[in-house]
C-alpha positions in Angstrom: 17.8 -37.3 43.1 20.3 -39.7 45.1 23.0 -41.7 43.3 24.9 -44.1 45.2 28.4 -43.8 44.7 31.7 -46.1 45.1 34.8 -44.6 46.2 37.9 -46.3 46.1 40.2 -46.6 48.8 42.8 -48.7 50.0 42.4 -51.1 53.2 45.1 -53.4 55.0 43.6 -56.5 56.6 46.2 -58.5 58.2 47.2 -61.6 56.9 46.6 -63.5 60.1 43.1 -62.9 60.1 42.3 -64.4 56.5 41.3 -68.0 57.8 39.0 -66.6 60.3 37.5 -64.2 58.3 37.0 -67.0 55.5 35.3 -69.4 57.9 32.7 -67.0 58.7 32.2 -65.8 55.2 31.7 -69.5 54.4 29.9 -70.7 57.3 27.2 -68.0 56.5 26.7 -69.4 52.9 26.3 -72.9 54.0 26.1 -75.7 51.8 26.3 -72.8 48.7 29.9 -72.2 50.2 31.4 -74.9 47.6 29.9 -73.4 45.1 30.5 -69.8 45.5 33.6 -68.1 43.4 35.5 -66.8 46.8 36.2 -63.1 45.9 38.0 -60.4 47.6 34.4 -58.9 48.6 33.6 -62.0 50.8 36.8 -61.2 52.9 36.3 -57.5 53.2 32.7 -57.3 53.6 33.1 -60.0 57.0 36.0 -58.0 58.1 33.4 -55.5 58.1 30.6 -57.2 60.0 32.9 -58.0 62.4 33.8 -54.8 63.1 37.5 -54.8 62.0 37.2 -52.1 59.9 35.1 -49.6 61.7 35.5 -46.9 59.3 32.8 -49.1 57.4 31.1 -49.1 60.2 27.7 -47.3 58.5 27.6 -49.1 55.2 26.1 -52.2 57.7 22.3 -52.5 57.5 19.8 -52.9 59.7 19.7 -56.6 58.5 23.0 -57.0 59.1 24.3 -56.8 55.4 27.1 -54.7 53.9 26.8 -52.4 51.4 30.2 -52.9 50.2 32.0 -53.6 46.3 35.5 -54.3 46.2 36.2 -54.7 42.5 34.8 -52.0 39.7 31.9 -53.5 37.6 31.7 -57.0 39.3 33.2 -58.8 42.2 36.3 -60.9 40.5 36.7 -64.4 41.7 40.0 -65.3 43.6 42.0 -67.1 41.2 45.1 -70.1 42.7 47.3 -71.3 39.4 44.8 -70.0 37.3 42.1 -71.7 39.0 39.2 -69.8 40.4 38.5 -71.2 44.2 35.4 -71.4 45.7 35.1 -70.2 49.2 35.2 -73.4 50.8 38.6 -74.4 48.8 40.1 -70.6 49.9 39.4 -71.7 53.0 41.1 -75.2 53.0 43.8 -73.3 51.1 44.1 -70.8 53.9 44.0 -73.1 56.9 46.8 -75.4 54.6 49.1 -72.4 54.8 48.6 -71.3 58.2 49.1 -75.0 59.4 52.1 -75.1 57.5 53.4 -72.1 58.3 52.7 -73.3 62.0 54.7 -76.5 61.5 58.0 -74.6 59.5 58.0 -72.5 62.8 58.4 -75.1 65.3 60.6 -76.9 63.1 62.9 -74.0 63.2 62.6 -73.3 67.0 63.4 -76.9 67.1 
């Protein structure tokens, strides 16, 4: 008999990567990225196909997929002022802060 099992463990993607990793998440949804719930999965799952996290290197399919569940039970959708975001709006809201973080820092070195 073989049972699939989940194990947790604890990963650190950097912070800096977020919009990038987003994008690509998005882009490969398509028009369905504005109405997919972004979820923590998405992130981890394309830090994964991009080879970021190469200790996940074998849970990536022949097809290219990743056999990978980030939250117990089901995948739970990220969540801004109690407002779930769909991919495309964690994206806007991740390229927002990065801009803005971009702009604060050459103020300052102003």
């Amino acid at each position: 008999m073989q049972i699939k099992v989940y194990v947790p463990r604890f990963i650190e993607i950097p912070s800096e990567y977020l919009p990038a990793l987003a994008k690509r998440a998005a882009d490969s949804l398509g028009d369905r990225a504005h109405e997919v719930s972004a979820t923590r999965g998405h992130l981890v799952r394309q830090a994964v196909q991009d080879g970021l996290l190469r200790d996940f290197d074998s849970l990536v399919s022949e097809d290219g997929t990743v056999d990978l569940v980030c939250d117990p039970g089901t995948e739970i959708p990220l969540e801004f002022e109690h407002r779930t975001l769909s991919l495309a709006e964690l994206l806007d809201a991740l390229q927002y802060k990065r801009d803005w973080a971009g702009m604060k820092t050459s103020a300052e070195a102003a």
